[in-house]
HTML snippet that shows the backbone in 3Dmol.js (N, CA, C, O; Angstrom):
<script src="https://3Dmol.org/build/3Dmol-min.js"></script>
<div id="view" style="width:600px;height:400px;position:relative"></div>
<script>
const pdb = `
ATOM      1  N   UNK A   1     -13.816  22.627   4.671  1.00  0.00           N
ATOM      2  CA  UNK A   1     -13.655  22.323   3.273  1.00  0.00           C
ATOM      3  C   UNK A   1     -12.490  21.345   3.124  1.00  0.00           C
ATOM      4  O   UNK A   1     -11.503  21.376   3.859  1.00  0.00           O
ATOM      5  N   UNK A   2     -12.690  20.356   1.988  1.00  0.00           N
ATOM      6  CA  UNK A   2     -11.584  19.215   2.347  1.00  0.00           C
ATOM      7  C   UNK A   2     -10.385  19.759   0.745  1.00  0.00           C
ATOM      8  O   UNK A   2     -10.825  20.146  -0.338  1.00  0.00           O
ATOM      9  N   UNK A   3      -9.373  19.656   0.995  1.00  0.00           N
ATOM     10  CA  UNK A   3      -8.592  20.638   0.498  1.00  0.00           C
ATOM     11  C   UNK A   3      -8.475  19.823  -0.951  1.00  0.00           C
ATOM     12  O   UNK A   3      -8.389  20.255  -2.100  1.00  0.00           O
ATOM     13  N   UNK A   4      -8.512  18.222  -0.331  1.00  0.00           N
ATOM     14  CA  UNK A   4      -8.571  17.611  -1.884  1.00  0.00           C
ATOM     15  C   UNK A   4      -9.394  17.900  -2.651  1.00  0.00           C
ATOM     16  O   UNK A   4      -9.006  17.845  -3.818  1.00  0.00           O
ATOM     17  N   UNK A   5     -10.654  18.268  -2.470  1.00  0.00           N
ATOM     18  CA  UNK A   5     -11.330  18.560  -3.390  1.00  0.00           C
ATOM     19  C   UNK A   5     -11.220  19.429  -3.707  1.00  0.00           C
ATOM     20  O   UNK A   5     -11.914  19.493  -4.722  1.00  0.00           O
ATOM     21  N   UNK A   6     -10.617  20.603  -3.494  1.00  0.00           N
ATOM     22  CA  UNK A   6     -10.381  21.911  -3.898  1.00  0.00           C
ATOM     23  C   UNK A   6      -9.080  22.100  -4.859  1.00  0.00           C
ATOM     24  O   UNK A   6      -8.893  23.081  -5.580  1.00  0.00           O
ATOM     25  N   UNK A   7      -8.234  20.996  -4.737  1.00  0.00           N
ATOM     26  CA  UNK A   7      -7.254  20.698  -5.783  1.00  0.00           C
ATOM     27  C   UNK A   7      -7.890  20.074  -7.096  1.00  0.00           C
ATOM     28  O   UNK A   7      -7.743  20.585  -8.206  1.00  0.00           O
ATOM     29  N   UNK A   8      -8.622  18.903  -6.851  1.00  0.00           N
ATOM     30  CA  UNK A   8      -9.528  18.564  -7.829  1.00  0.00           C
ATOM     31  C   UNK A   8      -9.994  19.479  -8.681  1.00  0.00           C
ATOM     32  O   UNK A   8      -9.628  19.610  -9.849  1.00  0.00           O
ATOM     33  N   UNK A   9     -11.075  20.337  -7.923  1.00  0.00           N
ATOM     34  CA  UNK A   9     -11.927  21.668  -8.698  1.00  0.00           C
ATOM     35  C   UNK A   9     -10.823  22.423  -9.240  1.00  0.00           C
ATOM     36  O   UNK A   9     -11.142  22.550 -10.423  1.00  0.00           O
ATOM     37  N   UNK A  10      -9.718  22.996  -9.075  1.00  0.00           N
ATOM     38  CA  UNK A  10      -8.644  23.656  -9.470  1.00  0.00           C
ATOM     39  C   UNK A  10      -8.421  22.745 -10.992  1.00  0.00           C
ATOM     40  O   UNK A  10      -8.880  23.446 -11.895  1.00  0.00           O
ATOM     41  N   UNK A  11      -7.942  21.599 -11.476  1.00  0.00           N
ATOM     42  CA  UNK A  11      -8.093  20.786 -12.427  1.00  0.00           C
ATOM     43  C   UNK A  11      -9.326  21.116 -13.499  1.00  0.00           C
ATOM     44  O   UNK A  11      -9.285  21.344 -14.708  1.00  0.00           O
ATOM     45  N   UNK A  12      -9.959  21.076 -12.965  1.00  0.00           N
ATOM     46  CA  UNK A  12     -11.506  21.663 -14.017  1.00  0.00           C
ATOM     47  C   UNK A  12     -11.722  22.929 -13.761  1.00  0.00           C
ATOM     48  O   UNK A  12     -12.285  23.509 -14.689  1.00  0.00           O
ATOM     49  N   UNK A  13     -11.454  23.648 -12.736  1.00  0.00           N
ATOM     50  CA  UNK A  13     -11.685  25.067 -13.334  1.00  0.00           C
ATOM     51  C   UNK A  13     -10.474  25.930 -12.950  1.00  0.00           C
ATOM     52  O   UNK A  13     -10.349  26.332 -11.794  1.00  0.00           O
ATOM     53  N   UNK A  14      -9.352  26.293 -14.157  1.00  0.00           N
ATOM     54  CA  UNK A  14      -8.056  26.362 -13.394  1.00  0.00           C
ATOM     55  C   UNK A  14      -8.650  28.190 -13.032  1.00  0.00           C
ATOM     56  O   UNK A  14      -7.956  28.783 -12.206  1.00  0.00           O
ATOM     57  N   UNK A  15      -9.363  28.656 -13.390  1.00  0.00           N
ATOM     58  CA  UNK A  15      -9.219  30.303 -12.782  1.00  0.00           C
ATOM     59  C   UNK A  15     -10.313  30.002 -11.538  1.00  0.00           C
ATOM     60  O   UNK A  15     -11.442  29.548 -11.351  1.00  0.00           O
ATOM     61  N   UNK A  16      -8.844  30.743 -10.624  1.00  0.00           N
ATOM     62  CA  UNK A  16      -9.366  30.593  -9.220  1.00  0.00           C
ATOM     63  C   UNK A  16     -10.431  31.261  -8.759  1.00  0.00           C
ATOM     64  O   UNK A  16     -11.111  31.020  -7.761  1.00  0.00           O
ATOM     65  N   UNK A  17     -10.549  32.264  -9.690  1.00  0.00           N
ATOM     66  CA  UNK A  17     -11.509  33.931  -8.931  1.00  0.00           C
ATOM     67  C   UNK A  17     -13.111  32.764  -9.473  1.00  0.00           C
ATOM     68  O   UNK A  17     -14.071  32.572  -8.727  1.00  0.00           O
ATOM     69  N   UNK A  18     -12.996  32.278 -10.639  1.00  0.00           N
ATOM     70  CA  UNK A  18     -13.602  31.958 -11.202  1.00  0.00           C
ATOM     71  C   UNK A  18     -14.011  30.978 -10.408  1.00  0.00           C
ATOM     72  O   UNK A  18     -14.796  31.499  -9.616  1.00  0.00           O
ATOM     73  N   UNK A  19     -13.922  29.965 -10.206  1.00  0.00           N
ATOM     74  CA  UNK A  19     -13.863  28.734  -9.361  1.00  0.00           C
ATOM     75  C   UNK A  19     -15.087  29.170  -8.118  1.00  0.00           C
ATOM     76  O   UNK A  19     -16.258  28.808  -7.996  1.00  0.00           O
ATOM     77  N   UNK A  20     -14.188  30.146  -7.254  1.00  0.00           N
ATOM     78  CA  UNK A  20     -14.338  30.440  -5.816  1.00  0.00           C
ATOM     79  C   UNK A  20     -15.841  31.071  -6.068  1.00  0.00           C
ATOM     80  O   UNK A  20     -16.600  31.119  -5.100  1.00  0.00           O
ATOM     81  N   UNK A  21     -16.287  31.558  -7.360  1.00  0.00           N
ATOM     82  CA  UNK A  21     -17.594  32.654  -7.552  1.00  0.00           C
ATOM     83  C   UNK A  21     -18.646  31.473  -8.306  1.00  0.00           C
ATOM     84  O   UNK A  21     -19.806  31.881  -8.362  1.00  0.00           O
ATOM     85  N   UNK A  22     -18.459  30.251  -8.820  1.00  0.00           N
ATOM     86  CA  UNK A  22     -19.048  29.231  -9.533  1.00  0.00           C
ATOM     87  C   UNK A  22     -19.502  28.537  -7.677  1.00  0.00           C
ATOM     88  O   UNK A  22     -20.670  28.518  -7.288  1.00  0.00           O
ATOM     89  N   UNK A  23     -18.477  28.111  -6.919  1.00  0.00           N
ATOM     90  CA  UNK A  23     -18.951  27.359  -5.440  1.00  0.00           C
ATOM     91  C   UNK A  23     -19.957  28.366  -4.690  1.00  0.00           C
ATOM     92  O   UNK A  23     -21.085  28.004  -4.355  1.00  0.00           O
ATOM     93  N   UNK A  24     -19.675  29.098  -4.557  1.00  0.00           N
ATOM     94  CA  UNK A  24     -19.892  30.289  -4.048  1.00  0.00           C
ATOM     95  C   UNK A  24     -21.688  30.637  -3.731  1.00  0.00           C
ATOM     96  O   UNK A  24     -22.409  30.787  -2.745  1.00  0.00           O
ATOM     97  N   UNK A  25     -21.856  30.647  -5.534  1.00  0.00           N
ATOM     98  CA  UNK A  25     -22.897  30.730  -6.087  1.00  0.00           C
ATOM     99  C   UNK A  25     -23.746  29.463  -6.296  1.00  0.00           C
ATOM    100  O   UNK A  25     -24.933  29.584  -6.595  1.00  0.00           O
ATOM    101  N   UNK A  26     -23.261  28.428  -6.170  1.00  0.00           N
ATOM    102  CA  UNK A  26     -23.807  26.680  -5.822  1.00  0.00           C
ATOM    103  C   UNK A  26     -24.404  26.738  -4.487  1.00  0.00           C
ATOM    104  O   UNK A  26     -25.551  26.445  -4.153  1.00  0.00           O
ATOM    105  N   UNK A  27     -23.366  27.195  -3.736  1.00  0.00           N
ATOM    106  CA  UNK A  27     -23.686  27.100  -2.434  1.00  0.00           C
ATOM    107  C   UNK A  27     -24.815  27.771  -1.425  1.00  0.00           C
ATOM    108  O   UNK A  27     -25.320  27.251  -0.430  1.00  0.00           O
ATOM    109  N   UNK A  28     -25.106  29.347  -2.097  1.00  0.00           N
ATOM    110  CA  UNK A  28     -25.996  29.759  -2.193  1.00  0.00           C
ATOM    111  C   UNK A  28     -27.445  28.940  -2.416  1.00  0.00           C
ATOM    112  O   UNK A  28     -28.325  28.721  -1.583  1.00  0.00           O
ATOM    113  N   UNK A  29     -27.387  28.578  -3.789  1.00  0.00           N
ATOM    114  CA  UNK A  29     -28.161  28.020  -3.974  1.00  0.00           C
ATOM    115  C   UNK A  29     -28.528  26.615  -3.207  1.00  0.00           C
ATOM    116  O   UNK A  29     -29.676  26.173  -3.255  1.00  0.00           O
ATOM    117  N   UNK A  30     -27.446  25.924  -2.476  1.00  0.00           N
ATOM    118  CA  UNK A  30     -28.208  24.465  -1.715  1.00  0.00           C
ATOM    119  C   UNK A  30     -28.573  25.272  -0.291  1.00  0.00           C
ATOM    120  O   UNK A  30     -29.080  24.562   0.578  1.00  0.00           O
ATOM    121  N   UNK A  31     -28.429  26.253  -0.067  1.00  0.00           N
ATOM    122  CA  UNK A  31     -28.895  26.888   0.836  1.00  0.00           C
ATOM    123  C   UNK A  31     -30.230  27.462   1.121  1.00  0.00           C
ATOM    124  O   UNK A  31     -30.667  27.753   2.234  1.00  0.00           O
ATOM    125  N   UNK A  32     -30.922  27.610  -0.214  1.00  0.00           N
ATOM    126  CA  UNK A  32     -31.766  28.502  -0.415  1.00  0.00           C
ATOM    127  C   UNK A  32     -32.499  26.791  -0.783  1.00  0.00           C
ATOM    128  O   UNK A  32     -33.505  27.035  -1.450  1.00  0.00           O
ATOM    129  N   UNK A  33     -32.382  25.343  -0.616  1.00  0.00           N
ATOM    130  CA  UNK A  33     -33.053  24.169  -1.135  1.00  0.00           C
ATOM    131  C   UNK A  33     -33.133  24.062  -2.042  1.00  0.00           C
ATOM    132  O   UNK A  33     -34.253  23.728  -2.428  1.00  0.00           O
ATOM    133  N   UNK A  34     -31.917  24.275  -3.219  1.00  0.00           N
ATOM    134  CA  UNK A  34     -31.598  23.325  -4.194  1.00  0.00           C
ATOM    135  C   UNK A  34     -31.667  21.887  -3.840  1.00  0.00           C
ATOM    136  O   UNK A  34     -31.680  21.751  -2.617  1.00  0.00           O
ATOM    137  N   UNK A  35     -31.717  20.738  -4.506  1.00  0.00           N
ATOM    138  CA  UNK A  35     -31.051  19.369  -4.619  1.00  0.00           C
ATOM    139  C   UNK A  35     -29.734  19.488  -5.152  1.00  0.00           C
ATOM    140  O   UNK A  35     -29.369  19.806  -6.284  1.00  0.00           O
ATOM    141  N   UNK A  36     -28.818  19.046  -3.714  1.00  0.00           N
ATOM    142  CA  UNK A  36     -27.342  18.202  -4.438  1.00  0.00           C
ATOM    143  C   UNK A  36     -27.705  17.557  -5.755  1.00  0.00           C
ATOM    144  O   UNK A  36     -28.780  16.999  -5.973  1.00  0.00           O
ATOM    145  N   UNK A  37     -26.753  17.678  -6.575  1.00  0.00           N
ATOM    146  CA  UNK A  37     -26.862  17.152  -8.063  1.00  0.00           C
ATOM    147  C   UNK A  37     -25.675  15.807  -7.586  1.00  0.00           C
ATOM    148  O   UNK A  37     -25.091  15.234  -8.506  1.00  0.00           O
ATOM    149  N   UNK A  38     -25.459  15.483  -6.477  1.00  0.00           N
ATOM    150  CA  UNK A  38     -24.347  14.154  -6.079  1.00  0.00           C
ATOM    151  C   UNK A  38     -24.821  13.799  -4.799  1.00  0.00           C
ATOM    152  O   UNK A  38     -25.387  14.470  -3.936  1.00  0.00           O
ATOM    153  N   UNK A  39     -24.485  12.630  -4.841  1.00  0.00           N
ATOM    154  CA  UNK A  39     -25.096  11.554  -3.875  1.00  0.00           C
ATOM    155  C   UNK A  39     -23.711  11.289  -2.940  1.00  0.00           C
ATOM    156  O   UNK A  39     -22.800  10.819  -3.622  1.00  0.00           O
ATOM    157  N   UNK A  40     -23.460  11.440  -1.899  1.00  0.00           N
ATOM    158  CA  UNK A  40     -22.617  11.177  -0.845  1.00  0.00           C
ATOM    159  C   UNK A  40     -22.725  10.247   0.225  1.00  0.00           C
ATOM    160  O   UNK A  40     -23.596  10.631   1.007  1.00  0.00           O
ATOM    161  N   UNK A  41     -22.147   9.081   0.610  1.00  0.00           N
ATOM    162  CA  UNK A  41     -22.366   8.369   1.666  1.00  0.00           C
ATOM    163  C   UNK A  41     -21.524   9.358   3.253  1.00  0.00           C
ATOM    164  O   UNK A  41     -21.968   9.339   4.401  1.00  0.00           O
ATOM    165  N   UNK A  42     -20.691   9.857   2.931  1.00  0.00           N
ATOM    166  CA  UNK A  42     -19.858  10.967   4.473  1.00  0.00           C
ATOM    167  C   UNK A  42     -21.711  12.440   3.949  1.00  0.00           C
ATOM    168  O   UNK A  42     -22.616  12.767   3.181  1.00  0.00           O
ATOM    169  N   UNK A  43     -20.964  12.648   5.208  1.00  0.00           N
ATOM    170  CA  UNK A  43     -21.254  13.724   5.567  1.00  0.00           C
ATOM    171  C   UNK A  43     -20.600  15.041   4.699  1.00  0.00           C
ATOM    172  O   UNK A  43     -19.413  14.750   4.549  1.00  0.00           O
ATOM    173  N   UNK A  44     -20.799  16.033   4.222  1.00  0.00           N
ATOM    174  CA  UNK A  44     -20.562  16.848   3.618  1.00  0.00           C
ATOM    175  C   UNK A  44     -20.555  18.322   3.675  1.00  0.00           C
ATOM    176  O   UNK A  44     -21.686  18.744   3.432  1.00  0.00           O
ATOM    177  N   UNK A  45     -19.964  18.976   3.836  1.00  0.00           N
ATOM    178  CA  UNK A  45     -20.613  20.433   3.759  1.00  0.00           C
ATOM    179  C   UNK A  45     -20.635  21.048   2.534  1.00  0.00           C
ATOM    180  O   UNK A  45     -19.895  20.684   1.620  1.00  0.00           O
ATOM    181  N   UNK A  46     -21.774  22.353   2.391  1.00  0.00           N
ATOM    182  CA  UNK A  46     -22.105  22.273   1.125  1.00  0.00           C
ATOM    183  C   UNK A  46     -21.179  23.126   0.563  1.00  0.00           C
ATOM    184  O   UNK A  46     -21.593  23.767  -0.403  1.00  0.00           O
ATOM    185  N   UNK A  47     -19.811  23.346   0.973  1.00  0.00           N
ATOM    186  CA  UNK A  47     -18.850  23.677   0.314  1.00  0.00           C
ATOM    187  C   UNK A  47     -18.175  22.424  -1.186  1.00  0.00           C
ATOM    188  O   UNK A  47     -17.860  22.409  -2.375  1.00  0.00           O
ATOM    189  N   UNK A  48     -18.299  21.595   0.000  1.00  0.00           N
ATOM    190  CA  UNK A  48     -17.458  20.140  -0.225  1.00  0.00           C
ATOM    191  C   UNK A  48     -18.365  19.689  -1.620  1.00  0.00           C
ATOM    192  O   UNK A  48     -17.957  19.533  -2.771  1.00  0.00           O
ATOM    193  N   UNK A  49     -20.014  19.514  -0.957  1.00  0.00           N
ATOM    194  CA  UNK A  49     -20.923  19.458  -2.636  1.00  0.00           C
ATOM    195  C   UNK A  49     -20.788  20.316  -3.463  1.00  0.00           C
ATOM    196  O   UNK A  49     -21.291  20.057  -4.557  1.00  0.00           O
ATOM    197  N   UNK A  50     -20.376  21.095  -3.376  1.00  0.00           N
ATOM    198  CA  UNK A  50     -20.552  22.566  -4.840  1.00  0.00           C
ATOM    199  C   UNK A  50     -18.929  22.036  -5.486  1.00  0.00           C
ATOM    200  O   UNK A  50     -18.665  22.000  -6.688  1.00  0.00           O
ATOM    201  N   UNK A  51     -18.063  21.691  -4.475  1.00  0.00           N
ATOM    202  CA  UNK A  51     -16.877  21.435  -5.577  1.00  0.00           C
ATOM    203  C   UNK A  51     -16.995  20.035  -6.198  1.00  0.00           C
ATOM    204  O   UNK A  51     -16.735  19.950  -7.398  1.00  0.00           O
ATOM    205  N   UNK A  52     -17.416  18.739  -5.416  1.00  0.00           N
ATOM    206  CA  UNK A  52     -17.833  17.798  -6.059  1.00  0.00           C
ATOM    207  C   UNK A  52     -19.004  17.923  -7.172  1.00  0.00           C
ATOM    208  O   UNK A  52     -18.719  16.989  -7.922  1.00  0.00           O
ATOM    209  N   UNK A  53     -19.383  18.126  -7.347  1.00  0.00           N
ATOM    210  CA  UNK A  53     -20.644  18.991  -8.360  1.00  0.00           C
ATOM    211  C   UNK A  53     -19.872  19.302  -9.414  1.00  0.00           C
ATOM    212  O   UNK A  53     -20.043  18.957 -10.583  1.00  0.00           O
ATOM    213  N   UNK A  54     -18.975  20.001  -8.938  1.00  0.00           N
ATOM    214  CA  UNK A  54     -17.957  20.752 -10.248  1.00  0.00           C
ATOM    215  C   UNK A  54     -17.004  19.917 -10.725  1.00  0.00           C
ATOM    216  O   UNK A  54     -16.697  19.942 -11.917  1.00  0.00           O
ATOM    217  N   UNK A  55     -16.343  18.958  -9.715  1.00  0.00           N
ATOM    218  CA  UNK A  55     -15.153  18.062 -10.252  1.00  0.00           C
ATOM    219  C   UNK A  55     -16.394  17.038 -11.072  1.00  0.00           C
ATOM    220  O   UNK A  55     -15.846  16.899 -12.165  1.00  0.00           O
ATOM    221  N   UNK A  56     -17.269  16.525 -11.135  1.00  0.00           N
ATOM    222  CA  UNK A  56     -18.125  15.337 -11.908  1.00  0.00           C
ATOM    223  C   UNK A  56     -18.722  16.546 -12.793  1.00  0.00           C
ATOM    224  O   UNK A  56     -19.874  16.169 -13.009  1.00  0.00           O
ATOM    225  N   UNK A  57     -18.584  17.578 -13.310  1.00  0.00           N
ATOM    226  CA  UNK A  57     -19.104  18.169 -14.333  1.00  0.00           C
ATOM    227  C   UNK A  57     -20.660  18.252 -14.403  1.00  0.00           C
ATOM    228  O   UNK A  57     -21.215  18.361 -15.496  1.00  0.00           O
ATOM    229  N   UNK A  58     -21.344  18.202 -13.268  1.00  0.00           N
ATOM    230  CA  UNK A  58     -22.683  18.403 -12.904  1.00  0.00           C
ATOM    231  C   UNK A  58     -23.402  20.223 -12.835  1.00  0.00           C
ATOM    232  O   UNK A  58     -24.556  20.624 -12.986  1.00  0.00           O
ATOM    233  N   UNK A  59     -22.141  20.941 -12.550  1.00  0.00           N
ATOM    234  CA  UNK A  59     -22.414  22.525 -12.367  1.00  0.00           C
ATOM    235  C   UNK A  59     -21.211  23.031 -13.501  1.00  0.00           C
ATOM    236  O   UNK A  59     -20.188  22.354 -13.605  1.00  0.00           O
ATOM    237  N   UNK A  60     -21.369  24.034 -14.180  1.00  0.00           N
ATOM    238  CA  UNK A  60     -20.881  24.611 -15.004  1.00  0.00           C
ATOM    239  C   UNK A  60     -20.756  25.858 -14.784  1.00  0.00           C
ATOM    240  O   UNK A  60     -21.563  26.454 -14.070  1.00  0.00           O
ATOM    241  N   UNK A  61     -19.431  26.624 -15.524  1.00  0.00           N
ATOM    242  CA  UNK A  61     -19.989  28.774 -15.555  1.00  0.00           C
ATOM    243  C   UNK A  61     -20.461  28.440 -16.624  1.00  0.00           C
ATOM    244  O   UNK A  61     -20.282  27.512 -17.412  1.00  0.00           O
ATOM    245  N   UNK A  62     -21.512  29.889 -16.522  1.00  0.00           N
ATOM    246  CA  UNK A  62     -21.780  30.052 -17.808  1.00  0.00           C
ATOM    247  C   UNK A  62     -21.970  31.489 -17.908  1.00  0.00           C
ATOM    248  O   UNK A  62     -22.544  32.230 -17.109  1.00  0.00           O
ATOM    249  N   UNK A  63     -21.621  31.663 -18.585  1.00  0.00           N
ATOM    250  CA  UNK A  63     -21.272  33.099 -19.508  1.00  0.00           C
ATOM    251  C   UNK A  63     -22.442  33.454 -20.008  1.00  0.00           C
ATOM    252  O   UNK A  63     -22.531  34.453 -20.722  1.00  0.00           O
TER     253      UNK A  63
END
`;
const viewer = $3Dmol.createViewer("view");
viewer.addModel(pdb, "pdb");
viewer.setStyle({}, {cartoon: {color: "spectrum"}});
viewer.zoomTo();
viewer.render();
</script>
């Protein structure tokens, strides 16, 4: 996991528990063959997409 982006995601979603259960649950899902909702030229893990996802406001909580 690249840590900048995890500072990033911290910026848009400052509750951490919250955060960590929003990736979490993304990640799940590109696992199970979701489509990335972001286009990457590197290589990625789908940690790295679930927080980019979240820093471009592509994945949301929802209540």
């Amino acid at each position: 996991m690249k840590y900048s982006l995890l500072d990033e995601a911290v910026r848009v979603v400052p509750n951490r528990d919250l955060l960590i259960n929003l990736v979490s649950k993304r990640v799940k899902q590109l696992r199970n063959g979701a489509e990335p909702l972001v286009q990457s030229l590197e290589k990625l893990s789908l940690e790295d997409i679930a927080l980019r996802e979240i820093i471009e406001h592509k994945v949301e909580a929802s209540f």
